[in-house]
C-alpha positions in Angstrom: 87.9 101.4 14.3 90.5 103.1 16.1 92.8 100.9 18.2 93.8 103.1 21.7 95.8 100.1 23.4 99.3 101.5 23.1 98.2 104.9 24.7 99.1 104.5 28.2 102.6 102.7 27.2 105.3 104.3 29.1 102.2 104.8 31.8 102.1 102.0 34.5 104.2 103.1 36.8 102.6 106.8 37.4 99.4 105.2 36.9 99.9 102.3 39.3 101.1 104.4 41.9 99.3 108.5 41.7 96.0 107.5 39.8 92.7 108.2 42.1 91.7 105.1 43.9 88.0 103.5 44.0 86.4 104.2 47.5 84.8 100.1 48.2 82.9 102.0 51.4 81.1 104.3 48.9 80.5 102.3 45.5 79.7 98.8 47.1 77.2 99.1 49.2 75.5 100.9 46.0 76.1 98.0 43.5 74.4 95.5 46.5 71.5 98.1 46.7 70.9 98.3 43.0 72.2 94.9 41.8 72.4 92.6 44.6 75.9 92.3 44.2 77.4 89.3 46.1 80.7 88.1 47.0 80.5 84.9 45.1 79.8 86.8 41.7 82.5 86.8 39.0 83.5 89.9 38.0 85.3 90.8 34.7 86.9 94.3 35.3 87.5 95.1 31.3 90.2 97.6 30.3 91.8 96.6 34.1 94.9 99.1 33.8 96.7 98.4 36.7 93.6 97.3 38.9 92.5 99.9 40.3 88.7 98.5 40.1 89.4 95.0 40.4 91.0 96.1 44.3 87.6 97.3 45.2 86.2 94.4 44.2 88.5 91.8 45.5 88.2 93.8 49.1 84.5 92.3 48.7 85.3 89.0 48.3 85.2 88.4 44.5 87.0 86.5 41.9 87.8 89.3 39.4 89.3 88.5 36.0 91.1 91.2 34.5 90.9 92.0 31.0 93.8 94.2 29.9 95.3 95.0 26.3 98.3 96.5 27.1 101.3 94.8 27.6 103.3 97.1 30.5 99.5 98.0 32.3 99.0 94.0 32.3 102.3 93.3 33.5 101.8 96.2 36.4 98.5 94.2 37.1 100.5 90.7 37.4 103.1 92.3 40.0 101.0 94.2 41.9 98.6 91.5 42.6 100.9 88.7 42.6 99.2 87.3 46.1 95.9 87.7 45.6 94.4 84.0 44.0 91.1 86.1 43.5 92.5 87.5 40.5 93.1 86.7 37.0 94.7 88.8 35.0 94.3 88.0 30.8 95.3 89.4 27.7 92.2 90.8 25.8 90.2 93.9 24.9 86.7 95.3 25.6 86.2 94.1 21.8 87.5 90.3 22.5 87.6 89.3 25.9 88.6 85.8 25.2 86.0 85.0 28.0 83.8 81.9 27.5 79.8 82.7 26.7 77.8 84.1 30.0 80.3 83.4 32.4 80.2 86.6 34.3 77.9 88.1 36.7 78.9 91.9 36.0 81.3 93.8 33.8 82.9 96.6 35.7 84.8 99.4 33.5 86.8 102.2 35.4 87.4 105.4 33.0 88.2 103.3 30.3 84.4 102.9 28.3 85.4 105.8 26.4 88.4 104.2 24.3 86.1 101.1 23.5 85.1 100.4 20.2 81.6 100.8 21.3 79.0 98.9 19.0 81.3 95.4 19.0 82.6 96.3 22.9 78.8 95.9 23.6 78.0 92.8 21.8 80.8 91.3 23.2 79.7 92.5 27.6 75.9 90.5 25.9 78.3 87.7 24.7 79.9 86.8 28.2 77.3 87.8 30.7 75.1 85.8 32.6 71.7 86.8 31.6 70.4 89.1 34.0 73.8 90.3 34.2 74.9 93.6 34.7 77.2 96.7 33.4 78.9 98.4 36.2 80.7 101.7 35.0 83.1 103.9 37.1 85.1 107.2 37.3 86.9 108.7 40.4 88.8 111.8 40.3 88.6 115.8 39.9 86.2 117.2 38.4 86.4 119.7 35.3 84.3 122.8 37.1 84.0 124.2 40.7 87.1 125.3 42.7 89.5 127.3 40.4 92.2 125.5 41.3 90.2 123.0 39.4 89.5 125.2 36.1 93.1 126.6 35.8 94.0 123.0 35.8 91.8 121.8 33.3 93.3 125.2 31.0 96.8 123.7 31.6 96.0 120.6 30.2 94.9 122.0 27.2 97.3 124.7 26.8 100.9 122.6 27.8 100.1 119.0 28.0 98.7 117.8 25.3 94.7 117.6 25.5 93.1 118.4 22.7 89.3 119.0 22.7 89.0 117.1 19.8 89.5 113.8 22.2 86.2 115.5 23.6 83.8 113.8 21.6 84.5 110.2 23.0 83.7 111.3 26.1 79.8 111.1 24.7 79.6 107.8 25.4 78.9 108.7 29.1 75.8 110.3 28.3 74.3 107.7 26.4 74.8 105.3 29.4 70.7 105.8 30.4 69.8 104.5 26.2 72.5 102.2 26.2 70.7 100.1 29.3 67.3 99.7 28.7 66.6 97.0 30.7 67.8 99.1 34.1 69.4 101.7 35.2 70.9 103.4 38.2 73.1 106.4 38.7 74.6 108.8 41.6 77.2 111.3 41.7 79.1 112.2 44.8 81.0 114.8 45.3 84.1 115.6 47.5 88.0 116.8 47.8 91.4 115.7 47.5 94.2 117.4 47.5 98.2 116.7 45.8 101.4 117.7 46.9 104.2 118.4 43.5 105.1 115.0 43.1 101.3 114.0 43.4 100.4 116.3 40.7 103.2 115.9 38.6 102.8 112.0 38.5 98.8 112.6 38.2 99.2 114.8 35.1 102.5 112.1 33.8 99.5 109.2 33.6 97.6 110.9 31.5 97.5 109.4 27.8 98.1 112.4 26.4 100.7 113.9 28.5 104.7 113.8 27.3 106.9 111.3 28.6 109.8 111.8 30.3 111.9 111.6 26.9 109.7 114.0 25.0 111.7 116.9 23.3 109.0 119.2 24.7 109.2 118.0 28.5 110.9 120.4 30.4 108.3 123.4 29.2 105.8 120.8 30.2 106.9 120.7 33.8 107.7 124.3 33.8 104.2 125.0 32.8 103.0 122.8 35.4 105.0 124.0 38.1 103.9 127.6 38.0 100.5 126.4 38.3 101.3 124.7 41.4 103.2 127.7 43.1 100.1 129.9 41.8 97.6 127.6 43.9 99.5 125.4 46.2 98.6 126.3 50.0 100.8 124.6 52.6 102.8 122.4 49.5 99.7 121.2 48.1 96.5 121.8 45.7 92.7 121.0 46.4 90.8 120.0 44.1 86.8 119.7 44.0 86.1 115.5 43.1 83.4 113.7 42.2 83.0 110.1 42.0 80.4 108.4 39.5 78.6 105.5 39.7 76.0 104.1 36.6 74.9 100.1 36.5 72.6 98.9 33.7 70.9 95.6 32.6 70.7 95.3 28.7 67.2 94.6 27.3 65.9 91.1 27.4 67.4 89.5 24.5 63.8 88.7 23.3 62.5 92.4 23.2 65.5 93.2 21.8 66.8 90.9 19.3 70.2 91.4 20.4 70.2 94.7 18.4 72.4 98.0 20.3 70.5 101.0 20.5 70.8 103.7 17.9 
């Protein structure tokens, strides 16, 4: 099993502060509609980052306990949240929690299912649910198609900051989500825009796992490469982008159909 929890060392800070943001107006009133989602739930947001999912969910009222393996994204988590007694933030992975049995109402994961270890991440989500609990899963951002802007940018990636499409195949996961959930399922997509000024796309492109750090020897052709793309498609000192936010919840099968056996 491959362990992905020193990727986004080095990350926090651009992460924390230029990462896409969760919209509560749009994803909420969803999760009441399909799960019955209530303030006094407990929430564990798993692979937390800097919190970008647990904020949407502490705007809703609920106690959140964030679950984060990486030392600097766990500490950004701490600081940033320092005043808000809704949340816990603990050291743990998707994998091991540390989280006592069926103590949670949902598991929410924000763009993270895809570094999980996914056959014992699963068993662990049955482990600490509540039974009848659910799976919430989430990604906010630009899309890989539609405005050109939106392709060239996806061909930089590749071509100057490290992306290999080899990394590809992990992102299979999210098409499983449907099998993975037999006991329910919901989905949406919704599409919109945002747009980034230089240092918007710079620190954007800078959280990326896979992007060089400051220090790396091949850094300043990096932020060449990127800058041409922005003079080639900025209008008015920024970039538009086509987004598109998802949204999936699932119930596992009843443990007595399913013997507490994952899918194939």
């Amino acid at each position: 099993m491959t362990d992905h929890t020193s990727r986004f060392t080095g990350k926090a800070g651009d992460y924390a502060r230029y990462r896409e943001r969760y919209s509560p107006a749009l994803v909420l009133p969803l999760l009441r509609e399909w799960c019955g989602l209530a303030p006094e739930w407990t929430i564990a947001d798993i692979g937390a980052g800097t919190g970008l999912v647990a904020d949407m969910f502490c705007a809703n009222g609920n106690p959140v306990i964030a679950v984060e393996p990486n030392a600097e994204m766990r500490a950004a988590c701490v600081s940033l949240h320092s005043t808000d007694e809704r949340l816990i933030v603990r050291d743990g992975s998707a994998e091991a929690t540390g989280l006592p049995d069926a103590s949670v109402e949902m598991i929410a994961v924000g763009r993270a299912l895809h570094w999980f270890n996914l056959e014992p991440a699963l068993r662990e989500f049955r482990r600490i649910l509540k039974p009848q609990g659910w799976v919430t899963i989430l990604a906010s951002g630009r899309t890989e198609e539609g405005r050109e802007e939106n392709r060239a940018y996806v061909d930089f990636l590749y071509s100057s900051a490290g992306r290999a499409k080899a990394n590809e195949s992990c992102l299979g996961v999210y098409r499983q989500l449907a099998r993975l959930f037999p006991g329910a399922f919901h989905h949406t997509e919704v599409d919109g825009e945002m747009d980034v000024d230089w240092e918007g796309l710079l620190g954007l492109t800078l959280s990326f796992s896979h992007a060089p750090r400051l220090d790396s020897p091949g850094f300043s052709e990096f932020e060449a490469a990127l800058r041409r793309y922005f003079d080639r498609y900025a209008r008015d000192g920024r970039i538009t982008w086509t987004t598109r936010t998802w949204i999936s919840a699932g119930k596992f099968a009843d443990r007595a159909e399913s013997a507490g056996e994952i899918p194939d």
